[in-house]
C-alpha positions as CSV (number, residue, x, y, z in Angstrom):
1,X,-6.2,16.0,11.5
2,X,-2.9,16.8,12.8
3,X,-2.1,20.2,13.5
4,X,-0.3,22.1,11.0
5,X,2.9,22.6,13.1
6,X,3.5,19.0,13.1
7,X,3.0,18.0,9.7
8,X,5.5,17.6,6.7
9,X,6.6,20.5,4.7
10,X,5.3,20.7,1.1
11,X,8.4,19.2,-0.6
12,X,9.4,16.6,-2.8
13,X,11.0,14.3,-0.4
14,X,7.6,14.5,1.9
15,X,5.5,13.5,-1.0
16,X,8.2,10.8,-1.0
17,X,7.7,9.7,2.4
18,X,3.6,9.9,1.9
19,X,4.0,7.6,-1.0
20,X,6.2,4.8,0.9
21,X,3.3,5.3,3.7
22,X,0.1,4.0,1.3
23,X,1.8,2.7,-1.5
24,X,0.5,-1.2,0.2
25,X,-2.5,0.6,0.3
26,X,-3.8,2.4,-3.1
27,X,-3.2,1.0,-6.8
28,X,-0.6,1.9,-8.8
29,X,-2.9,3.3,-11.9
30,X,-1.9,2.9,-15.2
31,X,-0.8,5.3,-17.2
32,X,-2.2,4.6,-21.2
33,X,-1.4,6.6,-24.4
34,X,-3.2,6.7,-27.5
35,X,-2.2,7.6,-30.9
36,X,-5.5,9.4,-32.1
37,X,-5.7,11.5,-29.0
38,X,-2.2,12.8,-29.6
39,X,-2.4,13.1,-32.9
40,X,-6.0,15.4,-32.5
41,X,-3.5,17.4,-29.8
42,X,-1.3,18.2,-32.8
43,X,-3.5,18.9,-35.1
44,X,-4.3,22.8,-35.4
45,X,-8.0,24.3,-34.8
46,X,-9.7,25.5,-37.4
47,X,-10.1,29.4,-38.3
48,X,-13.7,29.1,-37.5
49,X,-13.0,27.9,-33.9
50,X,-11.0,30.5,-33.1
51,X,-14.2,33.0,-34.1
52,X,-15.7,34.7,-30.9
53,X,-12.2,33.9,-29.1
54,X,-9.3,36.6,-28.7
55,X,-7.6,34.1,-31.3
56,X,-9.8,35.3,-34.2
57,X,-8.2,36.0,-37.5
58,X,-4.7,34.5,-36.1
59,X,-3.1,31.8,-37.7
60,X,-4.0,28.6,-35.2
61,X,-1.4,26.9,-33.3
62,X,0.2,24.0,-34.4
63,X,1.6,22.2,-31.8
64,X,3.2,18.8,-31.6
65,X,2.6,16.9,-28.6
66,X,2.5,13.0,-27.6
67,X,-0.2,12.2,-24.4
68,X,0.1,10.2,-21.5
69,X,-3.4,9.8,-19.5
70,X,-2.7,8.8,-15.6
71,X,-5.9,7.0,-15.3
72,X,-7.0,7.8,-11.6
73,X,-10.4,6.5,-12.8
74,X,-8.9,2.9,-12.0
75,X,-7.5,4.1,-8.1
76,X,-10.0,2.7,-5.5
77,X,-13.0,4.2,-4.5
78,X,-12.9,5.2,-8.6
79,X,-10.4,8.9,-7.9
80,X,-7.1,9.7,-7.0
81,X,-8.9,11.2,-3.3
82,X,-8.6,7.8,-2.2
83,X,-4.5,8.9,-1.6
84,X,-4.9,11.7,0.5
85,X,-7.6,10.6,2.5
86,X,-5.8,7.2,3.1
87,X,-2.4,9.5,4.0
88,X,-4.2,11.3,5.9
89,X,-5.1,8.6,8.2
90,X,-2.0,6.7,7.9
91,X,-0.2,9.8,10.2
92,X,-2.8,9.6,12.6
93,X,-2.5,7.4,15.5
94,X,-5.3,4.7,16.5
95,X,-6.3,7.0,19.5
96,X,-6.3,9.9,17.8
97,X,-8.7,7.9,15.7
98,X,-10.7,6.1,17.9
99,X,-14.1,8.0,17.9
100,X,-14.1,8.3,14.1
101,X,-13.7,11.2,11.2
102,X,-15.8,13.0,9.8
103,X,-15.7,15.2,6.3
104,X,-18.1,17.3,4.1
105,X,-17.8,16.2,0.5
106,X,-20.3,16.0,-2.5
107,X,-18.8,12.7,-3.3
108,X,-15.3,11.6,-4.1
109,X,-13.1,12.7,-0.9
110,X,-16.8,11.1,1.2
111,X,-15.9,7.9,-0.8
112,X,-12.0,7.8,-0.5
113,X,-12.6,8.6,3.4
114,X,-15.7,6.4,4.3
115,X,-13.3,3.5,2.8
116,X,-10.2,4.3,4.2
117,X,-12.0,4.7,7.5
118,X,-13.3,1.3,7.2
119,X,-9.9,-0.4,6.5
120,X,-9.0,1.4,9.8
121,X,-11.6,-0.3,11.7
122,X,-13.3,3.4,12.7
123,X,-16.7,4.7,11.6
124,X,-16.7,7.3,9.5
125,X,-19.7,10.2,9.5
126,X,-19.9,12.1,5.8
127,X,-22.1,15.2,5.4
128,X,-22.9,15.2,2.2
129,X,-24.6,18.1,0.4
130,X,-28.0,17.0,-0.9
131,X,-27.2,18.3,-4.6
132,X,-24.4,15.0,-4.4
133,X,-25.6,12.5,-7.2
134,X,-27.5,9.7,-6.3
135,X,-24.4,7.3,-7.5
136,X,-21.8,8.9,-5.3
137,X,-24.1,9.3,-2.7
138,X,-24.3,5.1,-3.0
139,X,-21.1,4.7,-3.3
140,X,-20.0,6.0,-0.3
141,X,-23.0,4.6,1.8
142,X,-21.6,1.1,0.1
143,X,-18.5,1.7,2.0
144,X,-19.9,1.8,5.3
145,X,-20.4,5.4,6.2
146,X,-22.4,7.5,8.5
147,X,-24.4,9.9,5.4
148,X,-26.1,13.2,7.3
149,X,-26.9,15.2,4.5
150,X,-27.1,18.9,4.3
151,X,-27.7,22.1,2.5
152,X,-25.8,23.0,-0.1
153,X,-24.0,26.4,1.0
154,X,-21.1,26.5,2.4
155,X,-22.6,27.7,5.9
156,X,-24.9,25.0,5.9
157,X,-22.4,22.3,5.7
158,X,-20.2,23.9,7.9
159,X,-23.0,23.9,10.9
160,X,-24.0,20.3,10.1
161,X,-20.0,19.1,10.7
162,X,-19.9,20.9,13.8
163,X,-22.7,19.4,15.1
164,X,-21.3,16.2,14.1
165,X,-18.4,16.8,15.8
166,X,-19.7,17.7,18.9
167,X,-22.1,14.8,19.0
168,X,-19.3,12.2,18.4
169,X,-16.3,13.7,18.8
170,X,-14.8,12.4,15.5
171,X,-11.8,13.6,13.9
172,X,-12.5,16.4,11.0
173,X,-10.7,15.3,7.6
174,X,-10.6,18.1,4.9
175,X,-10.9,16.9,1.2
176,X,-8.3,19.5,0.4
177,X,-7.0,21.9,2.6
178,X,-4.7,20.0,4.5
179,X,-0.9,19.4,3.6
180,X,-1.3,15.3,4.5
181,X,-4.2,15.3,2.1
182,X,-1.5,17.4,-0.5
183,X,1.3,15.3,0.2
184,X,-1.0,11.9,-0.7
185,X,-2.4,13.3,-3.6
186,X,0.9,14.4,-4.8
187,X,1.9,11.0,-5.3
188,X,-0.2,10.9,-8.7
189,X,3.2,12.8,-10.5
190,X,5.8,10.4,-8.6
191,X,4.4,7.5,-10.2
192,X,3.4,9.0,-13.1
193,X,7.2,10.0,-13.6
194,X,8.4,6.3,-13.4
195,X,5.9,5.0,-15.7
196,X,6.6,7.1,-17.9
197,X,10.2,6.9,-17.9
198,X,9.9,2.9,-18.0
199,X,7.3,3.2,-21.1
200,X,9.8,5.2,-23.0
201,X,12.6,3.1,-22.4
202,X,10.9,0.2,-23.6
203,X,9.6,2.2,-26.6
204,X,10.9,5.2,-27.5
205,X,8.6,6.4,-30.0
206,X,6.0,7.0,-27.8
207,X,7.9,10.0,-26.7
208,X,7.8,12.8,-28.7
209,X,11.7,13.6,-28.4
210,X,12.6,10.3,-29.7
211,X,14.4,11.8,-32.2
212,X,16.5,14.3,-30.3
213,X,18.9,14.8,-33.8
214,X,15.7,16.5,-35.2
215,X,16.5,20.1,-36.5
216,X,13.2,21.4,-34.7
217,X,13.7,19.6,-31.2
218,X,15.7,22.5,-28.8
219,X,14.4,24.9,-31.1
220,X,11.2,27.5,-30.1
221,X,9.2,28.8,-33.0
222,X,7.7,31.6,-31.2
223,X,4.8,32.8,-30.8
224,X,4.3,34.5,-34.3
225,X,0.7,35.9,-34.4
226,X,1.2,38.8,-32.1
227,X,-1.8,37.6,-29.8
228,X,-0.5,37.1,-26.1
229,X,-0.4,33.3,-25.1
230,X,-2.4,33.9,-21.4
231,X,-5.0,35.8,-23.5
232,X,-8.7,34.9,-22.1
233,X,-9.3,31.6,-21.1
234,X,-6.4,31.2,-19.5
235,X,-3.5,32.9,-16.8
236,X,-0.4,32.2,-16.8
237,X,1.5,32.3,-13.3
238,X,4.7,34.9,-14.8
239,X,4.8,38.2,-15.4
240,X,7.3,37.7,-18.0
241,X,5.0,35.2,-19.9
242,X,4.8,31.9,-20.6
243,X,7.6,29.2,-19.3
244,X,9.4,27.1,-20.9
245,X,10.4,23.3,-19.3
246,X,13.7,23.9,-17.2
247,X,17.0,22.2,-18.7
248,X,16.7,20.2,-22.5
249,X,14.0,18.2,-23.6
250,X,14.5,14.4,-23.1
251,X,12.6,10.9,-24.0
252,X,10.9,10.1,-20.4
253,X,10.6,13.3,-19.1
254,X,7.1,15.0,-19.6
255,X,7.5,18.9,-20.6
256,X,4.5,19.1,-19.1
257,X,1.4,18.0,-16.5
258,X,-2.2,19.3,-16.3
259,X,-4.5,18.5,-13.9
260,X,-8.3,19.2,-13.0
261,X,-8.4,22.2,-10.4
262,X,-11.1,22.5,-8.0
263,X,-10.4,22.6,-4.2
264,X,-6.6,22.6,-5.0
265,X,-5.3,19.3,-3.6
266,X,-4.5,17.3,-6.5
267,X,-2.8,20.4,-8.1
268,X,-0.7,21.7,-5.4
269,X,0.4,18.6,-4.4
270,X,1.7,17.5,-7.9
271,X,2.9,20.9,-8.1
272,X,5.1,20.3,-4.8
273,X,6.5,16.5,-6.2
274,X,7.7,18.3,-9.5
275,X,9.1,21.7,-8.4
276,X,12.6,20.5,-8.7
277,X,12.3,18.5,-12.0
278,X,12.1,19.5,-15.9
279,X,8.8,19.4,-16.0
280,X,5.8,22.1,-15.7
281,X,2.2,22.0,-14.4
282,X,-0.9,23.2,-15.2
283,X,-3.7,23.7,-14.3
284,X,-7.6,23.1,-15.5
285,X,-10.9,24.3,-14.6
286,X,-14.6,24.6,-16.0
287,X,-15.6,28.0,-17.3
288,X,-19.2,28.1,-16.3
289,X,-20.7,30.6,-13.9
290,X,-17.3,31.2,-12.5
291,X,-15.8,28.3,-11.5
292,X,-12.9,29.1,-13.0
293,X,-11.6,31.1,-9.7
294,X,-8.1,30.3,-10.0
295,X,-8.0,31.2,-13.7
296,X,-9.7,34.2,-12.5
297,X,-7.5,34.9,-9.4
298,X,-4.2,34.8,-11.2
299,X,-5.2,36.7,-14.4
300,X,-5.7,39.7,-11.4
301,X,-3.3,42.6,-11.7
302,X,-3.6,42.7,-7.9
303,X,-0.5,42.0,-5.8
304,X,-0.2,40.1,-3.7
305,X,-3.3,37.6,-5.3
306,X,-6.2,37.4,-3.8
307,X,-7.9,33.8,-3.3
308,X,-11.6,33.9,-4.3
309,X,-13.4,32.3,-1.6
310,X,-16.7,31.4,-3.0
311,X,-17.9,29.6,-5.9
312,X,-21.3,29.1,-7.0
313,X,-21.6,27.0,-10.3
314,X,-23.9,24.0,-11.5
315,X,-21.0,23.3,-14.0
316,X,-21.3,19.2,-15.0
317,X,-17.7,19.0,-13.5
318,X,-19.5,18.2,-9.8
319,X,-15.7,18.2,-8.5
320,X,-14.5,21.1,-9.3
321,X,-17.5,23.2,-8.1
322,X,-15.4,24.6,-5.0
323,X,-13.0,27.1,-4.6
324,X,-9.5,27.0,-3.9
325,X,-8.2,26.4,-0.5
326,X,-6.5,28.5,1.4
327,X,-3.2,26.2,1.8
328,X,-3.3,24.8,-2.4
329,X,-3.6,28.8,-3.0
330,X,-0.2,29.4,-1.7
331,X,1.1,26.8,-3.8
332,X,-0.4,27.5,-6.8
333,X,0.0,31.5,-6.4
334,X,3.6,31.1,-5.8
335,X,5.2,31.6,-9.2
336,X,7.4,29.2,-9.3
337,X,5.5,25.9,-8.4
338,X,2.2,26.0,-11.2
339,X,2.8,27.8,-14.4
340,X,-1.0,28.6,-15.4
341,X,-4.3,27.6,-15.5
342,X,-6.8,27.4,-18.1
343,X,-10.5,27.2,-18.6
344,X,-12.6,25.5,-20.9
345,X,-16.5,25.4,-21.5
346,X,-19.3,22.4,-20.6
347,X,-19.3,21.7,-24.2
348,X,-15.3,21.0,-24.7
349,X,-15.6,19.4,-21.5
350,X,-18.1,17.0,-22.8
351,X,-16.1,16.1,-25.8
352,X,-13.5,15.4,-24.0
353,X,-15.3,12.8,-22.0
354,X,-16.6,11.4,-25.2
355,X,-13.4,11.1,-27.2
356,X,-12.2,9.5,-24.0
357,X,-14.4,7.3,-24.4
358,X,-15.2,6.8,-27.8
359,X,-11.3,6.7,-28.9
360,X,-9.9,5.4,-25.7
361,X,-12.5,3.4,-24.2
362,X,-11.9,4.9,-20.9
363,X,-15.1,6.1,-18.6
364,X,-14.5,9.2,-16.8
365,X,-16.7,11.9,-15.1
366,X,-16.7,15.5,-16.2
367,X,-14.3,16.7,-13.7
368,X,-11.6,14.1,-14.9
369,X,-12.4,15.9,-19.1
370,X,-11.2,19.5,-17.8
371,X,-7.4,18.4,-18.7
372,X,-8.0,16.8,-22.6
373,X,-10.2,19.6,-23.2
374,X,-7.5,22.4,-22.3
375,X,-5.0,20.4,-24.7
376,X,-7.5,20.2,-27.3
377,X,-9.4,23.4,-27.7
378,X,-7.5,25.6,-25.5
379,X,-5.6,28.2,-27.6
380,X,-4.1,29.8,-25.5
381,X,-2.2,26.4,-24.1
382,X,-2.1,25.2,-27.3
383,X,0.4,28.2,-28.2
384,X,2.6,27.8,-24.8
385,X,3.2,24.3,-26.0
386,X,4.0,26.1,-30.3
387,X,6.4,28.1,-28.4
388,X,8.6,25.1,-27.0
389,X,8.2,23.3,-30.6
390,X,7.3,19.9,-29.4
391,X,6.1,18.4,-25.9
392,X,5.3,15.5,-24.4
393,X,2.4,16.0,-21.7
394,X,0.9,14.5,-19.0
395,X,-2.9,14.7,-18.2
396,X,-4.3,13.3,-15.3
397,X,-7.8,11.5,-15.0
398,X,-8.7,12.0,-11.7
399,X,-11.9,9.8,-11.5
400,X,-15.2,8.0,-13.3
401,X,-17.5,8.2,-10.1
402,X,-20.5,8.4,-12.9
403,X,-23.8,7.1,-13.1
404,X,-24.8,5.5,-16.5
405,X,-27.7,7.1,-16.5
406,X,-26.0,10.3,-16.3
407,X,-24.0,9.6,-18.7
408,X,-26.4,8.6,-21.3
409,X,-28.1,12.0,-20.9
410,X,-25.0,13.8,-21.2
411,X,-24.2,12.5,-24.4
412,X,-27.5,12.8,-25.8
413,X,-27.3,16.8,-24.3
414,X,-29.8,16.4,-21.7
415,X,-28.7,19.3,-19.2
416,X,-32.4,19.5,-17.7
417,X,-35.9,19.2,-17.9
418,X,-36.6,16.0,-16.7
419,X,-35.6,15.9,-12.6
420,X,-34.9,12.1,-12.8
421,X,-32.1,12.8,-15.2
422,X,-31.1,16.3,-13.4
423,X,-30.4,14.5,-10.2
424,X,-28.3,11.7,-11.7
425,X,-26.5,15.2,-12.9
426,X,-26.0,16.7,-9.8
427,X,-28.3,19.6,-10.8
428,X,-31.1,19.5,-8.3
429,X,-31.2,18.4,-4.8
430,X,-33.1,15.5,-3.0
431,X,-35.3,18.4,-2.2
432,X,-35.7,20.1,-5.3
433,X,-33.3,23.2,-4.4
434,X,-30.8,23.9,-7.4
435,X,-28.6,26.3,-5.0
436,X,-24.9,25.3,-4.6
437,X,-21.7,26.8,-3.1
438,X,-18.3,25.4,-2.6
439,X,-19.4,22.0,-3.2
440,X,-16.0,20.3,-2.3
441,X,-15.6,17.1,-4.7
């Protein structure tokens, strides 16, 4: 990769320049809305969902809030990795390039690079951790790469590149940690913003400031039940509590963005295309066995924030079971650039997936869930977005990289017992092991 010093600083005009650089390259994905999935959104919680929750005995929040799903399931290679990885080659020159790359990645960022490594003419070598499910593990052989599987700690992978490396001399590509890989991912909220924008004008009602004469509109109710909005579950990046969307609420403009968190790319980078505009982002992350580490991290009284470094989590979200890199942690951690992140469990994850399908007949994998289910079940989100009145909000879909078989046995709540299904899952290794640590996506 290039060295840091001579790579673009994380701004909006450089995720600008990374988006004219693969825009011939990468599909513009659609962005779809749907009126039962918005209207679920506004629809408060029940009293007995709130029981076992900080929330209990409060009054739910009633939000009101209009959806707009980027659908990164359609991008090629099946995720929105496929636009850093493809950046990420696009700055690199042909020498640079001409003994290959090489990447450790459970399955996403190995597809997005085996494939843009292909349309480069280059071979590609992808360590893959043997805990990778058996369709992504296809996928990316499909596109032509070099597969040397490893262990599935974090050491282990680490010594399996190096060798790699050393053997072939190929070029190491990060899936996250990397600001070309930030800047191409980033690229998710530029279009997003201009679809958006264009789907409004040619229909206002889709936006839920359609009506800006409306009493309510500018107007915050507050948060009247006395129970903190970053209460567990969720951290909000402010000291002073939650924010509110910079400047006056306008059809077009989201209020807000949530994303899936796991290694930090996708986040920071959208984080870095929106800093200067109305609109806020968020973050989401499974709950399970603590891969919520950013959730965790920011909800820390400590200053200056601490990055965790290690995650170890078998959560169903495969792409999110890796924590934060070093160089999306000082975006997110910032203050100013994320406003929270929120955590939601392997049930509301599932749901989500399932509404998603059910209600928008869109196929995603568990990781791509993370964002409906914080804007569905999460109360403590659900009561940032009560105290701005109305919002219209952006969640991103980062990918559908799932086997059928695993998805039957998700929705008929197989989460183990039979290995067959387990290692469609991502639960068990090719040899049996069911360790796992900072599995990048």
């Amino acid at each position: 990769m290039a060295a840091l010093a001579n790579t673009l600083p994380l701004t909006r005009s450089s995720v600008q320049s990374a988006h004219d650089l693969i825009k011939s390259h990468i599909h513009r994905t659609p962005v779809l809305t749907n009126t039962t999935l918005s209207t679920l959104a506004s629809t408060p919680q029940t009293a007995e969902a709130l029981i076992g929750t900080p929330f209990e005995g409060c009054t739910p929040a009633r939000p009101r809030m209009n959806l707009f799903f980027k659908c990164e399931n359609y991008q090629k290679v099946g995720a929105f990795k496929f636009r850093g990885a493809s950046h990420a080659l696009a700055r690199l020159s042909d020498e640079e390039l001409q003994k290959g790359v090489v990447t450790h990645s459970s399955g996403n960022h190995a597809q997005a690079l085996a494939l843009a490594a292909r349309m480069r003419g280059i071979p590609a070598y992808i360590v893959m951790p043997t805990i990778s499910t058996p369709s992504k593990i296809a996928a990316t052989r499909g596109y032509g790469a070099n597969i040397i599987f490893s262990g599935s700690t974090s050491q282990e992978r680490e010594s399996v590149v190096a060798d790699v490396i050393a053997r072939t001399g190929a070029l190491l590509v990060p899936p996250y940690d990397h600001p070309d890989i930030i800047l191409g991912q980033g690229t998710v909220a530029l279009e997003m913003e201009e679809q958006v924008a264009a789907m409004v004008a040619r229909d206002p009602s889709l936006s839920v400031h359609h009506d800006n004469n409306n009493n309510n509109n500018n107007k915050s109710i507050g948060n009247t039940t006395g129970v903190p909005t970053n209460a567990a579950g969720a951290a909000t990046n402010n000291s002073t509590g939650p924010k509110k969307p910079r400047g006056k609420p306008h059809p077009g403009i989201l209020d807000a963005i949530i994303a899936p968190l796991g290694g930090g790319g996708l986040l920071s980078g959208i984080a870095t295309a929106l800093t200067p505009t109305r609109t806020l982002v968020y973050g989401a992350e499974p709950s399970l066995s603590g891969a919520d580490d950013a959730r965790r991290a920011l909800a820390s009284p400590q200053q200056p924030r601490k990055r965790i470094t290690h995650v170890s989590s078998l959560t169903i979200a495969d792409g999110l079971r890796t924590p934060v890199g070093e160089i999306p942690w000082s975006v997110i951690c910032e203050g100013e650039l994320v406003a929270g992140v929120f955590a939601v469990s392997e049930g509301q994850i599932l749901e989500a997936m399932q509404l998603l399908l059910e209600r928008g007949k869109v196929v995603v994998e568990p990781s791509a869930g993370v964002g409906l289910a914080v804007v569905l079940w999460d109360e403590g989100f659900r009561r940032v977005v009560e105290g701005w009145g109305r919002a219209d909000v952006g969640v991103v879909i980062s990918g559908g990289n799932v086997g059928v078989e695993a998805l039957a046995g998700l929705f008929a709540g197989g989460r183990g017992g039979e290995v067959g299904l387990e290692r469609e899952m991502g639960m068990v290794g090719l040899d049996g092991g069911r360790e796992v640590q900072d599995v990048a996506g």
